[in-house]
N, C-alpha and C positions, 0 to 999 in steps of 0.2 A: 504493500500500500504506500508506504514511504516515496520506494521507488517513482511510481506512480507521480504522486504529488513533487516531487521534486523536476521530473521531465514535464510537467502542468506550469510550472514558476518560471521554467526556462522557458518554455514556448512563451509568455506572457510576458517576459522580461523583454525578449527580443525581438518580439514586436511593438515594443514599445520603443526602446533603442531604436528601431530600422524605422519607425513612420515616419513617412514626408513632415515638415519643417511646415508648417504653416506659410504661404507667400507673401503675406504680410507680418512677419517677425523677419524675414530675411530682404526681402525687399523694400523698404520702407517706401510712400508713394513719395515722386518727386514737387517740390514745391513748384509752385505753377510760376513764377518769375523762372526756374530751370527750366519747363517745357519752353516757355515763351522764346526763351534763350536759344535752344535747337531748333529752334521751328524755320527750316530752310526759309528764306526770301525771296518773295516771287518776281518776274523782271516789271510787275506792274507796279510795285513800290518802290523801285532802285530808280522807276521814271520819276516819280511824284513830285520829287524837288525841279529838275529841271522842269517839268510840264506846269509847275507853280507859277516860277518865273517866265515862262513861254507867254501862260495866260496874262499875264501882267501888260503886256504889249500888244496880244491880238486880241483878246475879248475875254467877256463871259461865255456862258452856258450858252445865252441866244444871240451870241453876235452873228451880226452879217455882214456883207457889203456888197454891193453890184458889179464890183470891177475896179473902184477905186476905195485905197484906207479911207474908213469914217466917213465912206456916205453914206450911210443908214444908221444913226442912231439909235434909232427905236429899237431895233435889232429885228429879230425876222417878226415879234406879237405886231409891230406898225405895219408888218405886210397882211399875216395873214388872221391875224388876233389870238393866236396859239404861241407857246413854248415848244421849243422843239421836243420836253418829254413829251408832250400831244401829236409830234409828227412821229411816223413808224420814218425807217430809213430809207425806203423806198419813196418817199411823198418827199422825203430830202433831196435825192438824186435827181428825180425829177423835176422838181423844181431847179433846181440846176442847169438844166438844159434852157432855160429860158427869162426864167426872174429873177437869180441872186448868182452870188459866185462864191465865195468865199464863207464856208459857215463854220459855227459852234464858237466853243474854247478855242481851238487851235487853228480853228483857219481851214479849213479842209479845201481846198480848189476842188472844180469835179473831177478831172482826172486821179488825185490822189486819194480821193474819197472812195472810189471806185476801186482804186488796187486798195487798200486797208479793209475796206469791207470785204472783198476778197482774202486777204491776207490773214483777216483776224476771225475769219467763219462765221460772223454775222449776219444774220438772215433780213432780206431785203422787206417784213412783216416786224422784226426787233423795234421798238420806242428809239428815239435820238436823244436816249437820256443823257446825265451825266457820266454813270458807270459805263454805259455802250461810247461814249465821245472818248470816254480814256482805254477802254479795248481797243480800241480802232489807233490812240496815238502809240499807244507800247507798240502795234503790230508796225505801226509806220517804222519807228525808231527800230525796229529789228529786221524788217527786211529792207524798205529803199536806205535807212541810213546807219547800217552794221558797225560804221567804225564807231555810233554812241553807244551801242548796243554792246558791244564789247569794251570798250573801259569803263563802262556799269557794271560788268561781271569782272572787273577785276586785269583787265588786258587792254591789247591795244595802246592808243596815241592819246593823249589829252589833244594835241592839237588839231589833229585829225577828226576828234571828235567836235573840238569847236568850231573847226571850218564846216562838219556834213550840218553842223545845226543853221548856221548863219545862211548857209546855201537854201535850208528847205526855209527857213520863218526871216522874213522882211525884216521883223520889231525885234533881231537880234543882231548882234553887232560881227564885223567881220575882222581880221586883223589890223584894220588901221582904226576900227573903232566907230568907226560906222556902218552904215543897213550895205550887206551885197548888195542890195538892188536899191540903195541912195539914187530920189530924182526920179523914180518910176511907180507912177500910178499914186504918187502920195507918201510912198512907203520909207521910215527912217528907222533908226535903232531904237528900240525906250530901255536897255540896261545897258550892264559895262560888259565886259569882259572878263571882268574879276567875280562877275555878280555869277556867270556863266560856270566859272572854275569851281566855286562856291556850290554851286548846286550838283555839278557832277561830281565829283567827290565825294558830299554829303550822299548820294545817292550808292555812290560803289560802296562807302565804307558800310551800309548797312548788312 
């Protein structure tokens, strides 16, 4: 009987000994400023700073213009009595072919409005909100303008990146410090250069 009860204590001992470890005594959860910490950065936030300062110089949400800087104050509600969250992207485009030229935050021309919405897989039924106006500019910056697209992820030229901006937006300054396109259609620089450096770097180093 002894016997018995002695190989009973050992079974019970060492199963006690061998049970998994609870996963929380060994794992303790991570505090959540650590998750926030690892949480990769998307190239939509590495734009944010530069597209800050872009807007500062071409518009708001509803700017427009016909063809030339700051003829349409109103922005496109003086045209059509809506915000562009009210127009789908397609009521955009096509109005582009005939009543406006240059829309949203960033200025979109229709040809480049056209590759972006391409580019960024936006459906021509999507709202011209603000979120879809900043899909459409990260797609801009990573496919027609790669060299900003990559010293935001950490490569590439600084200066190469300030020339491909100054080439695509008017209201940004060019190496001598004023607009690439000074004298045409109205259009000048409204930052510096330093303001430029300032923004892409704050955008890489995240």
């Amino acid at each position: 009987m002894r016997a018995i009860t002695n190989a009973t204590s050992f079974i019970l001992l060492t199963s006690i000994l061998c049970a998994p470890t609870p996963v929380s005594a060994t794992q303790p959860r991570l505090p959540e400023a650590v998750i926030e910490e690892i949480r990769p950065v998307s190239f939509a936030e590495r734009c944010k700073p530069i597209a800050d300062l872009i807007a500062k110089g071409e518009g708001d949400w509803n700017a427009v213009n016909r063809g030339y800087a700051g003829d349409t104050p109103g922005g496109i509600r003086s045209i059509t009595g809506k915000t562009f969250a009210q127009h789908t992207v397609g009521e955009v485009l096509s109005m582009q072919r005939y009543r406006i030229y240059a829309v949203g935050r960033y200025q979109f021309i229709p040809r480049t409005l056209r590759q972006a919405v391409s580019w960024a897989g936006v459906k021509h039924s999507d709202l011209f909100t603000p979120e879809t106006q900043d899909k459409l500019f990260a797609a801009l910056l990573e496919h027609k303008r790669p060299a900003v697209g990559a010293y935001l992820r950490g490569g590439g030229s600084l200066q190469r990146a300030l020339d491909e901006l100054a080439r695509e937006w008017a209201s940004l300054p060019y190496r001598s410090g004023g607009s690439y396109y000074a004298g045409r259609n109205g259009n000048r620089s409204h930052v510096t250069i330093d303001e430029m450096v300032v923004a892409l770097n704050k955008g890489r180093a995240l």
